[in-house]
PDB file of N, CA, C and O in Angstrom:
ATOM      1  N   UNK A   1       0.820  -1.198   0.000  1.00  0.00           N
ATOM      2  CA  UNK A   1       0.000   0.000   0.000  1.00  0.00           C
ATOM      3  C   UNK A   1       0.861   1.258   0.000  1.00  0.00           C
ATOM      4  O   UNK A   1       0.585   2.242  -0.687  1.00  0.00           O
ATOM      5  N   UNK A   2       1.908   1.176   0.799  1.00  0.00           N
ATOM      6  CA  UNK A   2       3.171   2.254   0.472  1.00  0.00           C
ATOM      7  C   UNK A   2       3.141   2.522  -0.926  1.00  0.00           C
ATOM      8  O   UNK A   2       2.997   3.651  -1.393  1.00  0.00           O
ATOM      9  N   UNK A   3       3.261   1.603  -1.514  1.00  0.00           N
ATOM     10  CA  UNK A   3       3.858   1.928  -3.023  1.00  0.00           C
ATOM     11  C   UNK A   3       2.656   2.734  -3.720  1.00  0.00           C
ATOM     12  O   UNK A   3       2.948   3.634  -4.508  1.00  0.00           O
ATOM     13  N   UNK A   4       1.449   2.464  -3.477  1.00  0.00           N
ATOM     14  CA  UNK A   4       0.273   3.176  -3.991  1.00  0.00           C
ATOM     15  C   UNK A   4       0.380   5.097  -3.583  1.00  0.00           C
ATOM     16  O   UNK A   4       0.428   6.089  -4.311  1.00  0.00           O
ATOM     17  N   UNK A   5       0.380   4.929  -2.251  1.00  0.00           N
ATOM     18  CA  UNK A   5       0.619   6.414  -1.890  1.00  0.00           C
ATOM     19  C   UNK A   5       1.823   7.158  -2.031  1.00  0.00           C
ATOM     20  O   UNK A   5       1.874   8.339  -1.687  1.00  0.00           O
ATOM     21  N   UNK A   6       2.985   6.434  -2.606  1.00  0.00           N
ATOM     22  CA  UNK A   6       4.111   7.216  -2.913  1.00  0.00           C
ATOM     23  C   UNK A   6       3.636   7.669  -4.799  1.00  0.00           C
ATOM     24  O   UNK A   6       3.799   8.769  -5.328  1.00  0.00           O
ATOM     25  N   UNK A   7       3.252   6.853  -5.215  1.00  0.00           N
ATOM     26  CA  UNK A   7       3.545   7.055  -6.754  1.00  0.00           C
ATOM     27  C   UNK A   7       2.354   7.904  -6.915  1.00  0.00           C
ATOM     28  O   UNK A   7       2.573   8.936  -7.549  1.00  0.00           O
ATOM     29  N   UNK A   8       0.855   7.690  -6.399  1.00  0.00           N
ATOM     30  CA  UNK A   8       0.271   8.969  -6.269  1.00  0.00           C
ATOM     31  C   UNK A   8       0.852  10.186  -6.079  1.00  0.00           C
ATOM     32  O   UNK A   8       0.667  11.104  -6.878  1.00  0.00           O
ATOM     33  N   UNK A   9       1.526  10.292  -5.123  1.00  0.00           N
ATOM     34  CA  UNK A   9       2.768  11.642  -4.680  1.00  0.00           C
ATOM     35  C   UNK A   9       3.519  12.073  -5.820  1.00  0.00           C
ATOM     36  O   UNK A   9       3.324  13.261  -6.074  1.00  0.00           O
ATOM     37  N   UNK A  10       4.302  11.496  -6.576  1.00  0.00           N
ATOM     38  CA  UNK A  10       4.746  11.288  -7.617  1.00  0.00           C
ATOM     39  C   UNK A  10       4.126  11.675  -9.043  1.00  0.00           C
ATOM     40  O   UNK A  10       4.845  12.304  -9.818  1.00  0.00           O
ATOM     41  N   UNK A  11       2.888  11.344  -9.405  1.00  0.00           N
ATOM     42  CA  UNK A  11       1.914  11.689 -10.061  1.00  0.00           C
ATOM     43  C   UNK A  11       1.868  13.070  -9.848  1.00  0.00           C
ATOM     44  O   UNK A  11       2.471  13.765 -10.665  1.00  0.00           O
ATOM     45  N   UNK A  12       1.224  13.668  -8.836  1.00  0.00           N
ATOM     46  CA  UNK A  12       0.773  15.082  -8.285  1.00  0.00           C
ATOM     47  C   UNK A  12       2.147  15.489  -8.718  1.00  0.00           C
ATOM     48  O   UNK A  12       2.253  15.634  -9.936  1.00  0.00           O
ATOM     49  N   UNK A  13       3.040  15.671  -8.128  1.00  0.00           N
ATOM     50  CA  UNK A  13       4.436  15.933  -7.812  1.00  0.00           C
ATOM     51  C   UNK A  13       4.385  16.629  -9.834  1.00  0.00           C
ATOM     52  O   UNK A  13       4.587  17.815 -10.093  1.00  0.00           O
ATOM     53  N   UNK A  14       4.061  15.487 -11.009  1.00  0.00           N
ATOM     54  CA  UNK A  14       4.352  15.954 -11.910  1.00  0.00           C
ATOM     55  C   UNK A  14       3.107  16.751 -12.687  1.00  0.00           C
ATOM     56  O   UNK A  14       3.072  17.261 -13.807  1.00  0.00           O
ATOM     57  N   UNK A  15       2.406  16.681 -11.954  1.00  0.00           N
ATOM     58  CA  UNK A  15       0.819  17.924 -12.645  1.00  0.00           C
ATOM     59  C   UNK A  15       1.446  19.434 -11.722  1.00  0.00           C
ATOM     60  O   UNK A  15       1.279  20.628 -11.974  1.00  0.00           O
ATOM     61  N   UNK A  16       2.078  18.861 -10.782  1.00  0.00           N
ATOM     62  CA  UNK A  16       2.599  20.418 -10.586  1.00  0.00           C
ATOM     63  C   UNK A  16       3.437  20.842 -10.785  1.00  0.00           C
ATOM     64  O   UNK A  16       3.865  21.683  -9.995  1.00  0.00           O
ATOM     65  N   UNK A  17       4.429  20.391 -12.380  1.00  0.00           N
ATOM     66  CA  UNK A  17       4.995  21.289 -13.200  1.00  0.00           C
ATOM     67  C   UNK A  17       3.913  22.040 -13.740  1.00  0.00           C
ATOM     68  O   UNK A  17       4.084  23.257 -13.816  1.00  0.00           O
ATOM     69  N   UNK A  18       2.630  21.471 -14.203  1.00  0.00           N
ATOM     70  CA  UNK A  18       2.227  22.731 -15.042  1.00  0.00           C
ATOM     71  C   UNK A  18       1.606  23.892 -14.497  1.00  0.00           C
ATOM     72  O   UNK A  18       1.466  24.977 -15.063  1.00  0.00           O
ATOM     73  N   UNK A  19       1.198  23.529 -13.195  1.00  0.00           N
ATOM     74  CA  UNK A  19       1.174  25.154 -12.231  1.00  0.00           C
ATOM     75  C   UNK A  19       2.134  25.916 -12.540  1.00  0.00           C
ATOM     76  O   UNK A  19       1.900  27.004 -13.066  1.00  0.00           O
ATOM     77  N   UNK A  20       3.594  25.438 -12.236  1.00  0.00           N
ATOM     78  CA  UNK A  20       5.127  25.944 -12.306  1.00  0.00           C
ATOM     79  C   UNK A  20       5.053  26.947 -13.352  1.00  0.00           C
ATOM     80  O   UNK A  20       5.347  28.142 -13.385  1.00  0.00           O
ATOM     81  N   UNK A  21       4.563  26.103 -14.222  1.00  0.00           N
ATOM     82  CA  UNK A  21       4.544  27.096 -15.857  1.00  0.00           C
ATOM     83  C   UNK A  21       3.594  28.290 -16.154  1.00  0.00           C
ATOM     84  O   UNK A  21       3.801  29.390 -16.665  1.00  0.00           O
ATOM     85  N   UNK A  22       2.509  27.707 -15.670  1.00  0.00           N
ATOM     86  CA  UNK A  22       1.241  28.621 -15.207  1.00  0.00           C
ATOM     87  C   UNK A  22       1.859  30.190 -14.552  1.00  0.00           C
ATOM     88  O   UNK A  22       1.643  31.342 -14.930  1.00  0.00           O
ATOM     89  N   UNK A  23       2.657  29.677 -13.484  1.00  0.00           N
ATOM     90  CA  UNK A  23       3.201  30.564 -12.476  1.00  0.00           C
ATOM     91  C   UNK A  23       4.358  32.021 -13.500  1.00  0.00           C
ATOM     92  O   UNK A  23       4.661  33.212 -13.435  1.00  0.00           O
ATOM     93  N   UNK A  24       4.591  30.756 -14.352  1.00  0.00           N
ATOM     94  CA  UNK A  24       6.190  31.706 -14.569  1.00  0.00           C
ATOM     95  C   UNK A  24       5.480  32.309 -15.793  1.00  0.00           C
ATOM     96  O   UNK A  24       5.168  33.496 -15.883  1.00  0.00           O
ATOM     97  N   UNK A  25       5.173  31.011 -17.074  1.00  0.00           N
ATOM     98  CA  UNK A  25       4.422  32.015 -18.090  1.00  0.00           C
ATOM     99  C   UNK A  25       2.910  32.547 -18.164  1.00  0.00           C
ATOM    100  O   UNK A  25       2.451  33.304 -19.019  1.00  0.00           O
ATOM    101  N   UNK A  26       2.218  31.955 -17.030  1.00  0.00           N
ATOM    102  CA  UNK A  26       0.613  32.758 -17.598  1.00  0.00           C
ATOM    103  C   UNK A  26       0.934  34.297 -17.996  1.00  0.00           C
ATOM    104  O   UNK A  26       1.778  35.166 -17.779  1.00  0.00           O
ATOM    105  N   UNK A  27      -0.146  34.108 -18.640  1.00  0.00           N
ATOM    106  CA  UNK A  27      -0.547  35.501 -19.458  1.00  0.00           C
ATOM    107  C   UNK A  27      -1.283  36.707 -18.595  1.00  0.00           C
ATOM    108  O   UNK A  27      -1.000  37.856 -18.932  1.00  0.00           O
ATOM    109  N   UNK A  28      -2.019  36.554 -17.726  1.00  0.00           N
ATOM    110  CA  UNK A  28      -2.112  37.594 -16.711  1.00  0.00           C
ATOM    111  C   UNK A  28      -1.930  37.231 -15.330  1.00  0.00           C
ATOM    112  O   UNK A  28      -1.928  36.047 -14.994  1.00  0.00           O
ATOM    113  N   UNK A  29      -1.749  38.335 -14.366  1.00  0.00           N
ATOM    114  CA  UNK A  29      -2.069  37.918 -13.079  1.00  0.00           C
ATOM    115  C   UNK A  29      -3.115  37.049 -12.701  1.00  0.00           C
ATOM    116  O   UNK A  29      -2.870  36.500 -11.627  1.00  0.00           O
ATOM    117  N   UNK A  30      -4.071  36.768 -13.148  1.00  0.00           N
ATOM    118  CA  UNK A  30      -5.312  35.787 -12.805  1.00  0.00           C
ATOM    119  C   UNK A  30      -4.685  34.628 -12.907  1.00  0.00           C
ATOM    120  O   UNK A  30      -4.959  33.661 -12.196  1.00  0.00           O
ATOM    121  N   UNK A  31      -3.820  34.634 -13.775  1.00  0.00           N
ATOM    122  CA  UNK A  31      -3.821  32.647 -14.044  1.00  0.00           C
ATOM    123  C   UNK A  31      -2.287  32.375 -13.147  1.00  0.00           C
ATOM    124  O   UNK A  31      -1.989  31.234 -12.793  1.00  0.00           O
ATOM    125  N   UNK A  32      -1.469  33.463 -12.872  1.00  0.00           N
ATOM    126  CA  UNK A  32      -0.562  33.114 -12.189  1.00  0.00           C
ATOM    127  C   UNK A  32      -0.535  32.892 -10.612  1.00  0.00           C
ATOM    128  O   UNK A  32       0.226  32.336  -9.820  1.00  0.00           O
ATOM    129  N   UNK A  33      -2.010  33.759 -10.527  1.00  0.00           N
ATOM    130  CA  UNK A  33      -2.368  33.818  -8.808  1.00  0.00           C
ATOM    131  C   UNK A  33      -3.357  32.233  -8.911  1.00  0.00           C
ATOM    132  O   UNK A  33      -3.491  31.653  -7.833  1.00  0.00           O
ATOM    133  N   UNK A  34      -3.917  31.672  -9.971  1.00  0.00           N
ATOM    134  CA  UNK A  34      -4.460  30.412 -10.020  1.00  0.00           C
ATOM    135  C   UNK A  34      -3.298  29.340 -10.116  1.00  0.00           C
ATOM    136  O   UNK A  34      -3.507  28.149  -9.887  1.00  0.00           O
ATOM    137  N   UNK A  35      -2.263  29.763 -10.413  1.00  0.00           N
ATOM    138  CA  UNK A  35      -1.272  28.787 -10.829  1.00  0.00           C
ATOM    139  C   UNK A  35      -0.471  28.892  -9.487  1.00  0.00           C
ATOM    140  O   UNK A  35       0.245  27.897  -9.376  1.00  0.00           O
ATOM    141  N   UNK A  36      -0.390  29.439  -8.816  1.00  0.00           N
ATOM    142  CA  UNK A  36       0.034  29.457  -7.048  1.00  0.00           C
ATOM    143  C   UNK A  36      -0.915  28.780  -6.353  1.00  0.00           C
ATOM    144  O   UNK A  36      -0.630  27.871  -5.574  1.00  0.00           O
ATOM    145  N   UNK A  37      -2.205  29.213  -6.608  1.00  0.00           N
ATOM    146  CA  UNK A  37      -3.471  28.409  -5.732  1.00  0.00           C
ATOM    147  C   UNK A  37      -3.141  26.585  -5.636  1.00  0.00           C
ATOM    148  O   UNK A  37      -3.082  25.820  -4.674  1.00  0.00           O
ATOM    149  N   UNK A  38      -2.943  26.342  -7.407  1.00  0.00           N
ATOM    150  CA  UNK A  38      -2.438  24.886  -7.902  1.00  0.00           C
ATOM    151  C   UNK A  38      -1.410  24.224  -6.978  1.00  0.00           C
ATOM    152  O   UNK A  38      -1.409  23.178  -6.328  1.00  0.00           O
ATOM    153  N   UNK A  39      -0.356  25.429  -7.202  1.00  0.00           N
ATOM    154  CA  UNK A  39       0.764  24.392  -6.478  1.00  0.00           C
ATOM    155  C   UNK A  39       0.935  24.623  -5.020  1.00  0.00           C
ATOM    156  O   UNK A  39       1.893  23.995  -4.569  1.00  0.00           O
ATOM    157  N   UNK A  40       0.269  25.362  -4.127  1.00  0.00           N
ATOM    158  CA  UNK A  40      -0.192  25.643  -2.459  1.00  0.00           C
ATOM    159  C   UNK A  40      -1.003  24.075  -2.726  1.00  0.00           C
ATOM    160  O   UNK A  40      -0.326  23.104  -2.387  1.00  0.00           O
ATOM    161  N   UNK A  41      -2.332  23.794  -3.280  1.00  0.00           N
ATOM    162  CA  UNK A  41      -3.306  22.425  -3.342  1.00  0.00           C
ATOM    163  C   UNK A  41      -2.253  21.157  -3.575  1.00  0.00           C
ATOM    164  O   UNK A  41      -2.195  20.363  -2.636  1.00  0.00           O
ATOM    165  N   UNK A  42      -1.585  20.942  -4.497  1.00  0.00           N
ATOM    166  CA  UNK A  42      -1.295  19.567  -4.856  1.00  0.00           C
ATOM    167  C   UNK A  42      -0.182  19.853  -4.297  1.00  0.00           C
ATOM    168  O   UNK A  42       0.577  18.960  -4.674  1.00  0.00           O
ATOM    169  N   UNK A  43       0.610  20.828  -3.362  1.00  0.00           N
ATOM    170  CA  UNK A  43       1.902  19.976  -2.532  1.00  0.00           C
ATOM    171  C   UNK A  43       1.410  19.650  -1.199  1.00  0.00           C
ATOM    172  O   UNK A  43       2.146  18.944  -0.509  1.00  0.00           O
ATOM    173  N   UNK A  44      -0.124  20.186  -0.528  1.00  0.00           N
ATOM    174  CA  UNK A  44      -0.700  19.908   0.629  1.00  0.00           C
ATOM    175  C   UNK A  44      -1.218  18.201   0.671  1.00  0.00           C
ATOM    176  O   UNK A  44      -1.412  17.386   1.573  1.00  0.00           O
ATOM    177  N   UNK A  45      -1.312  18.185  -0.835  1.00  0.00           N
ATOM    178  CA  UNK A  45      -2.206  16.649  -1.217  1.00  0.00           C
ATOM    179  C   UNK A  45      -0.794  15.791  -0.951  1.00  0.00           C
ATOM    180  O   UNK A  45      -0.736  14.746  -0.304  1.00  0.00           O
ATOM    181  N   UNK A  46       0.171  16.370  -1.504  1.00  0.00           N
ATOM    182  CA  UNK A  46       1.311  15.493  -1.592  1.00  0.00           C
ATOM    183  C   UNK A  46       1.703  15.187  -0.380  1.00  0.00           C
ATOM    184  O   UNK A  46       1.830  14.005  -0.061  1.00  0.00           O
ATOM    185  N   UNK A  47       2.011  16.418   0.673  1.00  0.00           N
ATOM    186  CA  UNK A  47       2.594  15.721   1.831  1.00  0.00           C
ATOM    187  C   UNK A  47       1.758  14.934   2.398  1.00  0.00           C
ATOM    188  O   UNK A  47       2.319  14.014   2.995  1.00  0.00           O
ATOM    189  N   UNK A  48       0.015  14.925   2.480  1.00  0.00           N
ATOM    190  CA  UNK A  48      -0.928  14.062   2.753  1.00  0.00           C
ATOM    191  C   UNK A  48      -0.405  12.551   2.401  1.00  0.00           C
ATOM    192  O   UNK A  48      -0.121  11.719   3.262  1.00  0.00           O
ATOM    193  N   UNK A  49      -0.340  12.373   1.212  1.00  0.00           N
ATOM    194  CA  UNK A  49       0.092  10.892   0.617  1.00  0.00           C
ATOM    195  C   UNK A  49       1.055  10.704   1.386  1.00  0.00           C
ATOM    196  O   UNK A  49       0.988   9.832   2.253  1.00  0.00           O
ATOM    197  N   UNK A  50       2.084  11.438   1.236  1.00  0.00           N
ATOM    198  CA  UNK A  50       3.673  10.908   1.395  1.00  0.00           C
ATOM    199  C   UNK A  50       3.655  10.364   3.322  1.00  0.00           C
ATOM    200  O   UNK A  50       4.058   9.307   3.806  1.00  0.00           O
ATOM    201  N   UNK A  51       3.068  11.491   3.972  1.00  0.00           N
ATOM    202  CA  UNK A  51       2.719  10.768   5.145  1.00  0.00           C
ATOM    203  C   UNK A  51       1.714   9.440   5.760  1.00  0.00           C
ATOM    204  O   UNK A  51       1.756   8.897   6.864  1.00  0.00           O
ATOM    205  N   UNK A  52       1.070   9.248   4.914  1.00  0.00           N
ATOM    206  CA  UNK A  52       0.130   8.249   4.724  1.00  0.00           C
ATOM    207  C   UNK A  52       1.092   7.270   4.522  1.00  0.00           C
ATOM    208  O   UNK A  52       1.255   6.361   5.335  1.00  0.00           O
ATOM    209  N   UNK A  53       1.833   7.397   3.361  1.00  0.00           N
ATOM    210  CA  UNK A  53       2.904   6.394   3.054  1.00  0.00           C
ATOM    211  C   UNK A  53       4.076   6.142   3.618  1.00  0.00           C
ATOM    212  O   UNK A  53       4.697   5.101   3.403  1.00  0.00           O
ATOM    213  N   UNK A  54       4.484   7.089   4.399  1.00  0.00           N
ATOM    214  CA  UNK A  54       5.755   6.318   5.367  1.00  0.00           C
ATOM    215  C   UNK A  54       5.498   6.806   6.362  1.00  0.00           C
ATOM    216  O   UNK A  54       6.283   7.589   6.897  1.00  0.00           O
ATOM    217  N   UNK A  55       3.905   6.368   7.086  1.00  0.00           N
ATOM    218  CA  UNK A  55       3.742   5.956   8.114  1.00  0.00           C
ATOM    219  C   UNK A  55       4.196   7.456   9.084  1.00  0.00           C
ATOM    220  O   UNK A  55       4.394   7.489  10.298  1.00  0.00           O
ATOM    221  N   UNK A  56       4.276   8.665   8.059  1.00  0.00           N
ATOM    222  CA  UNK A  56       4.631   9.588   9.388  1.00  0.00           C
ATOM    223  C   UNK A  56       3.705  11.156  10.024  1.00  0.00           C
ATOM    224  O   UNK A  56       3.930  12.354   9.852  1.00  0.00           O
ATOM    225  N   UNK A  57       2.631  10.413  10.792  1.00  0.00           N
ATOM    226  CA  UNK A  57       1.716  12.144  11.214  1.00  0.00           C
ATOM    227  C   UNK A  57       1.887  13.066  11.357  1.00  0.00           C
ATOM    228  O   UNK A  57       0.999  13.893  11.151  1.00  0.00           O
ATOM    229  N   UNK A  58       3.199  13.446  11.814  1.00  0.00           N
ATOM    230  CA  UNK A  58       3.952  15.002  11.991  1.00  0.00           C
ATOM    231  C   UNK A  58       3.368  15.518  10.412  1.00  0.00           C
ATOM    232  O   UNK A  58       2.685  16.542  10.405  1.00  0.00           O
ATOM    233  N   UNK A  59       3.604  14.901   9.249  1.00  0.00           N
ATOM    234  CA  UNK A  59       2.823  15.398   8.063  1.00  0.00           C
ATOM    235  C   UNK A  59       1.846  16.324   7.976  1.00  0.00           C
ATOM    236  O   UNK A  59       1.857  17.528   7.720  1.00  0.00           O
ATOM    237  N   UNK A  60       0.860  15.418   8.280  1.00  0.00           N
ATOM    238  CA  UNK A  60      -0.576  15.481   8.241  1.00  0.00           C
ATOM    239  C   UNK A  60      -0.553  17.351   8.774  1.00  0.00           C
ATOM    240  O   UNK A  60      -0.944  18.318   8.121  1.00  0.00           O
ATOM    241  N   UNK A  61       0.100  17.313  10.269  1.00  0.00           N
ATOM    242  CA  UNK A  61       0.355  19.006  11.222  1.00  0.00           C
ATOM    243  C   UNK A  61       0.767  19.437  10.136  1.00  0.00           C
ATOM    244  O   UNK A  61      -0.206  19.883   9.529  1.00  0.00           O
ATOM    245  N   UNK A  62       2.150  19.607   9.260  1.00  0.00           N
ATOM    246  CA  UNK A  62       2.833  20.224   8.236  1.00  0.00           C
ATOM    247  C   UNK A  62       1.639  21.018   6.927  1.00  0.00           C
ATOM    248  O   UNK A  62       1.495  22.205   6.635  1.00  0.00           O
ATOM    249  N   UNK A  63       1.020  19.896   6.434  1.00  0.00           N
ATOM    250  CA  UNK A  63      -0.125  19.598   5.320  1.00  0.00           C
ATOM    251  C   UNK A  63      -0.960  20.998   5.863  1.00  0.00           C
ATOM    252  O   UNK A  63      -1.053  21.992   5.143  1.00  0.00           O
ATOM    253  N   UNK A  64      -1.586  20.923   7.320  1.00  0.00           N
ATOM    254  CA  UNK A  64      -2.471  21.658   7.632  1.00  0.00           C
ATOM    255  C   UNK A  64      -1.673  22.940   8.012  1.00  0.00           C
ATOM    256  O   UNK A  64      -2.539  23.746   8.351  1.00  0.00           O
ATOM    257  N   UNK A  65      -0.668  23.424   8.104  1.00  0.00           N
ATOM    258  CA  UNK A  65      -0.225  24.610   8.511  1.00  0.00           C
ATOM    259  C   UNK A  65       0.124  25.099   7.138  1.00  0.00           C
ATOM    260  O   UNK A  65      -0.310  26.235   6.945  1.00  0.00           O
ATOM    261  N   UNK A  66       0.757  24.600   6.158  1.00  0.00           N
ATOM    262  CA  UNK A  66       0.441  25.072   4.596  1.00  0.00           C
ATOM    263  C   UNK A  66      -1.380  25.607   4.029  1.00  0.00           C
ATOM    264  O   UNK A  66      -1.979  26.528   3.473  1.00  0.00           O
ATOM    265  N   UNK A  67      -1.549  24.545   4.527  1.00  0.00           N
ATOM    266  CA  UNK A  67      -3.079  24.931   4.003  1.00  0.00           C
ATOM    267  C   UNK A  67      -3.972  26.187   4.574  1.00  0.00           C
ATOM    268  O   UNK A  67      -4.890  26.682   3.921  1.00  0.00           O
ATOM    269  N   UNK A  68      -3.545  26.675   5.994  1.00  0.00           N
ATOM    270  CA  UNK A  68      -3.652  27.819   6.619  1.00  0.00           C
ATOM    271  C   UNK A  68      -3.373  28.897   5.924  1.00  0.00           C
ATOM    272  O   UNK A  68      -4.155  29.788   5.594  1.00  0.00           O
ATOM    273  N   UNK A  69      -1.836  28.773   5.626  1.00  0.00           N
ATOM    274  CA  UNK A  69      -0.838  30.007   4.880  1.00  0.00           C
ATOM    275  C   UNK A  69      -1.380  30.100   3.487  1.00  0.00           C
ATOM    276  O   UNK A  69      -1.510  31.115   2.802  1.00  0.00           O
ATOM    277  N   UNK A  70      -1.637  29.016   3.228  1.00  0.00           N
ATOM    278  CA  UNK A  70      -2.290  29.461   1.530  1.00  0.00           C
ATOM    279  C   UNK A  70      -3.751  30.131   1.424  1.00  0.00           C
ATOM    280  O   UNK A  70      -4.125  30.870   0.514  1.00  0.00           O
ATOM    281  N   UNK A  71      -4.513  29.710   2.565  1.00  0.00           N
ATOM    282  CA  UNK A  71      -5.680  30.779   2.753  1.00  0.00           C
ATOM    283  C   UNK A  71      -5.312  32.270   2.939  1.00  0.00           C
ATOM    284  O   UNK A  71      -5.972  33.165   2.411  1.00  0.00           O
ATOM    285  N   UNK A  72      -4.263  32.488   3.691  1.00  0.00           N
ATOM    286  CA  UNK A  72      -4.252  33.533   4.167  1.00  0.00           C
ATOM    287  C   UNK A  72      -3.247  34.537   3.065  1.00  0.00           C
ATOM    288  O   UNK A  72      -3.059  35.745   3.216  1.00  0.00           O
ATOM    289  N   UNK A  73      -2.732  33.756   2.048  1.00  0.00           N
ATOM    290  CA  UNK A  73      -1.989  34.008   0.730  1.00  0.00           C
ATOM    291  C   UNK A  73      -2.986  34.692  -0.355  1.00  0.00           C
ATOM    292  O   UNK A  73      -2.829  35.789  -0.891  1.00  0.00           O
ATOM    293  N   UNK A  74      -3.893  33.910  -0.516  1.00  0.00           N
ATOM    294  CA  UNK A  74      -5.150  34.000  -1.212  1.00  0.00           C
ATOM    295  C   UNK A  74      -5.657  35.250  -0.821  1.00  0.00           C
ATOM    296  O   UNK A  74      -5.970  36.121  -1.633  1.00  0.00           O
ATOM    297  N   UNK A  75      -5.744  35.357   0.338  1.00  0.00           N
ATOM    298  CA  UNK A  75      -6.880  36.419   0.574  1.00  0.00           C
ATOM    299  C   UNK A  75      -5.785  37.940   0.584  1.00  0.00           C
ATOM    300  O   UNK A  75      -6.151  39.061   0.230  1.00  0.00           O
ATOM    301  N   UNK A  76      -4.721  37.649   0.974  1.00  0.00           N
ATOM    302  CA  UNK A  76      -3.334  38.930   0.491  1.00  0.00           C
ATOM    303  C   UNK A  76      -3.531  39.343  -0.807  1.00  0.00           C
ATOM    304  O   UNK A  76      -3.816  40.518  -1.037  1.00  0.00           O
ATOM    305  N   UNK A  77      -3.381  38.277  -1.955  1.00  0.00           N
ATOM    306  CA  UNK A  77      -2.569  38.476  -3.358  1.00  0.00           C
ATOM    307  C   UNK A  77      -3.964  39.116  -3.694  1.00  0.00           C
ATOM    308  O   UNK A  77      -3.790  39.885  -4.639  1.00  0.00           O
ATOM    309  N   UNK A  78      -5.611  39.102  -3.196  1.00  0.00           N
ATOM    310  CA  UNK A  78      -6.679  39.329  -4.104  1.00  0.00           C
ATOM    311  C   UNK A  78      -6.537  41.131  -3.033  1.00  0.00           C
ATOM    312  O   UNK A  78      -6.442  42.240  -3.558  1.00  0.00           O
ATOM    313  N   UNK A  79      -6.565  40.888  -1.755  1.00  0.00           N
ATOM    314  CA  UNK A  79      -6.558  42.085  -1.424  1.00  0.00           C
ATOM    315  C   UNK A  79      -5.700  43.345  -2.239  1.00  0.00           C
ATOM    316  O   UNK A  79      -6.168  44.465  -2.446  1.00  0.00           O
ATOM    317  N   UNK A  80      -4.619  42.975  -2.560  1.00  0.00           N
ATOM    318  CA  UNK A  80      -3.661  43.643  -3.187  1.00  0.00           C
ATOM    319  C   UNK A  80      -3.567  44.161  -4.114  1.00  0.00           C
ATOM    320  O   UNK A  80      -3.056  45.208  -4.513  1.00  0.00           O
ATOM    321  N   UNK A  81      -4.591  42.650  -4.855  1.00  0.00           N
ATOM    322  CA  UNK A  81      -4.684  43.382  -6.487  1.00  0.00           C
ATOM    323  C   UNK A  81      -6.230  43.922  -6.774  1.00  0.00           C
ATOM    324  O   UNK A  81      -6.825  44.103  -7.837  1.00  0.00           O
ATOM    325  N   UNK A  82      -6.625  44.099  -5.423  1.00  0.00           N
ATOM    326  CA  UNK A  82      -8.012  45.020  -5.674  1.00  0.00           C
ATOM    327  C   UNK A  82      -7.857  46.320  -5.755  1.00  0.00           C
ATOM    328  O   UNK A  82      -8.327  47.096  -6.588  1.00  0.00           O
ATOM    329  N   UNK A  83      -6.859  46.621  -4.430  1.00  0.00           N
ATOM    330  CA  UNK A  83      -6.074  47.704  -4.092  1.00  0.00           C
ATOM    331  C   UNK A  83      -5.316  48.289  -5.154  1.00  0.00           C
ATOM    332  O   UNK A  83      -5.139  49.499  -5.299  1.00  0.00           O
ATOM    333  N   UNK A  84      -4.917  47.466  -5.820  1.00  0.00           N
ATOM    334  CA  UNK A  84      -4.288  48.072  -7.415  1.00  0.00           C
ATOM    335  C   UNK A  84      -5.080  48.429  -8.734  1.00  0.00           C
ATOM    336  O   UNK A  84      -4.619  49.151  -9.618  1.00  0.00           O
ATOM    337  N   UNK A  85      -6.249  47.873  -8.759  1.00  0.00           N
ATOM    338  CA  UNK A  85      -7.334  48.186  -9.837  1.00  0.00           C
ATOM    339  C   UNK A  85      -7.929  49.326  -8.963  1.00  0.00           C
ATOM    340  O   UNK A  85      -8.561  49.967  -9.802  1.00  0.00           O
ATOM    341  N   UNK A  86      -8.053  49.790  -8.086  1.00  0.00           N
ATOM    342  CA  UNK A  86      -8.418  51.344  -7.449  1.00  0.00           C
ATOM    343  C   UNK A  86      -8.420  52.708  -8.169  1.00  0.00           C
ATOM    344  O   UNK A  86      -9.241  53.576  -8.466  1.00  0.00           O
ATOM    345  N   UNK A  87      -6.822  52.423  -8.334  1.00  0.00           N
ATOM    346  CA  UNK A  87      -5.667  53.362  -8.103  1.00  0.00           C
ATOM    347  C   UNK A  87      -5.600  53.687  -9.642  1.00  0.00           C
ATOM    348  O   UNK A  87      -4.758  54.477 -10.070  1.00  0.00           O
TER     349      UNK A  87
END
């Protein structure tokens, strides 16, 4: 069952190159602040698996304190760029 939840990890691990790309080349701020959203989601999923898979819960704490910071990322990068369509 290890082997199931690592290569899942692995999987994710490679759909989030195309956030990466999202990140570096999208075409506006919308898809690059979606392409951060991407890779904040599938590395929270990842450490999920990866702790699942070698058996280690300290994870799971890790997983959820990312997932905090990326809420609170989210709600920065939109504040910011509201604050900039103002002006």
């Amino acid at each position: 069952m290890t082997d199931v939840f690592v290569a899942a990890a692995l999987a994710l691990l490679l759909t989030m190159t195309a956030g990466l790309a999202r990140v570096v080349f999208g075409p506006t701020p919308a898809d690059r602040m979606m392409g951060v959203q991407l890779l904040g989601t599938t590395g929270i999923a990842v450490l999920l698996l990866l702790g699942l898979g070698f058996a280690v819960p300290a994870l799971a704490d890790v997983a959820l304190i990312f997932a905090l910071l990326a809420a609170v990322s989210v709600t920065a990068l939109t504040r910011r760029r509201v604050g900039q369509d103002r002006s």
